[in-house]
N, C-alpha and C positions, 0 to 999 in steps of 0.2 A: 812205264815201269822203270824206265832206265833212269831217268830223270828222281823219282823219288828213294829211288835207296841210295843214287848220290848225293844226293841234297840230305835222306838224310844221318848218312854216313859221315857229316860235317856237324851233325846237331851234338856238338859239344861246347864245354866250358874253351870260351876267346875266340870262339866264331862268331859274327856279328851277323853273317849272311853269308851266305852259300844258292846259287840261282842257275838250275842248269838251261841253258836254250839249246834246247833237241833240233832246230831247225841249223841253228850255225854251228850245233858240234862245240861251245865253251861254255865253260863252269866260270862263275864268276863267284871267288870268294874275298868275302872281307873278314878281315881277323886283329884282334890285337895280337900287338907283336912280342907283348910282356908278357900272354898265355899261349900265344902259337906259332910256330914258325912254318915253315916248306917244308923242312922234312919231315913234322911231325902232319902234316894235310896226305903226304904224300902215303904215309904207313896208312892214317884213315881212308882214302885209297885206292890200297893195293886191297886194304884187307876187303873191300867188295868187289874186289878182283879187276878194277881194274889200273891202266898204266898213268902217268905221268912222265912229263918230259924227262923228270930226273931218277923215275923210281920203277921199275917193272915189278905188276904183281907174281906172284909165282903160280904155276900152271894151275895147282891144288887152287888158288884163290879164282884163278880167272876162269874154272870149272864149274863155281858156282853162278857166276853171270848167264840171266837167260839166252836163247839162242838169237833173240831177236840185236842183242847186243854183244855178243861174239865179235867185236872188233876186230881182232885179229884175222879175220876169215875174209879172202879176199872178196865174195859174195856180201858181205855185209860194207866193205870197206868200199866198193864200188856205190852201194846204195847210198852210203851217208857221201861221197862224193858226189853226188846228186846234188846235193843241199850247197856244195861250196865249203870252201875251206875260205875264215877270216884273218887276219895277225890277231896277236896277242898282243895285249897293253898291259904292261907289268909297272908297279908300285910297290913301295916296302910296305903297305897297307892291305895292297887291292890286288890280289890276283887272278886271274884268268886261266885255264888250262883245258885242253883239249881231252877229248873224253874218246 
């Protein structure tokens, strides 16, 4: 569930790919950089409520996220710590970001 309304909350014009892995917790997107930048992935998002490293969504947004990805909830945040946390490999092309 969590996986498909981020991915595709990226299905726009200059996204090339967008790929989430539910197991390692990163979003991996590719985009041109002549139709998209960070800040504008980061409002795509917020607006399905949830954060990014440089952008918090706003409570009203991150209320629509189901319960099972409640990130913010120590109970959840424990669980996806199960799975491990990876680095991030950033590119002006190819970004990655934590979900």
């Amino acid at each position: 569930m969590c996986e498909d309304r981020i991915e595709k909350a990226l299905e726009v014009k200059g996204v090339k790919l967008a790929d989430y892995d539910y197991d390692a917790q990163m979003l991996r997107v590719v985009y041109k950089t002549k139709v998209m930048n960070r800040a504008k992935l980061d409002v795509l998002l917020n607006a399905v409520g949830h954060d990014t490293k440089t952008s918090i969504a706003s409570d009203e947004q991150y209320d629509g996220v189901h319960g099972c990805c409640k990130y913010r909830d120590p109970a959840v945040q424990d669980e996806h710590e199960e799975h491990g946390d990876e680095d991030e490999d950033h590119e002006d092309h190819d970004e990655d970001e934590k979900h």
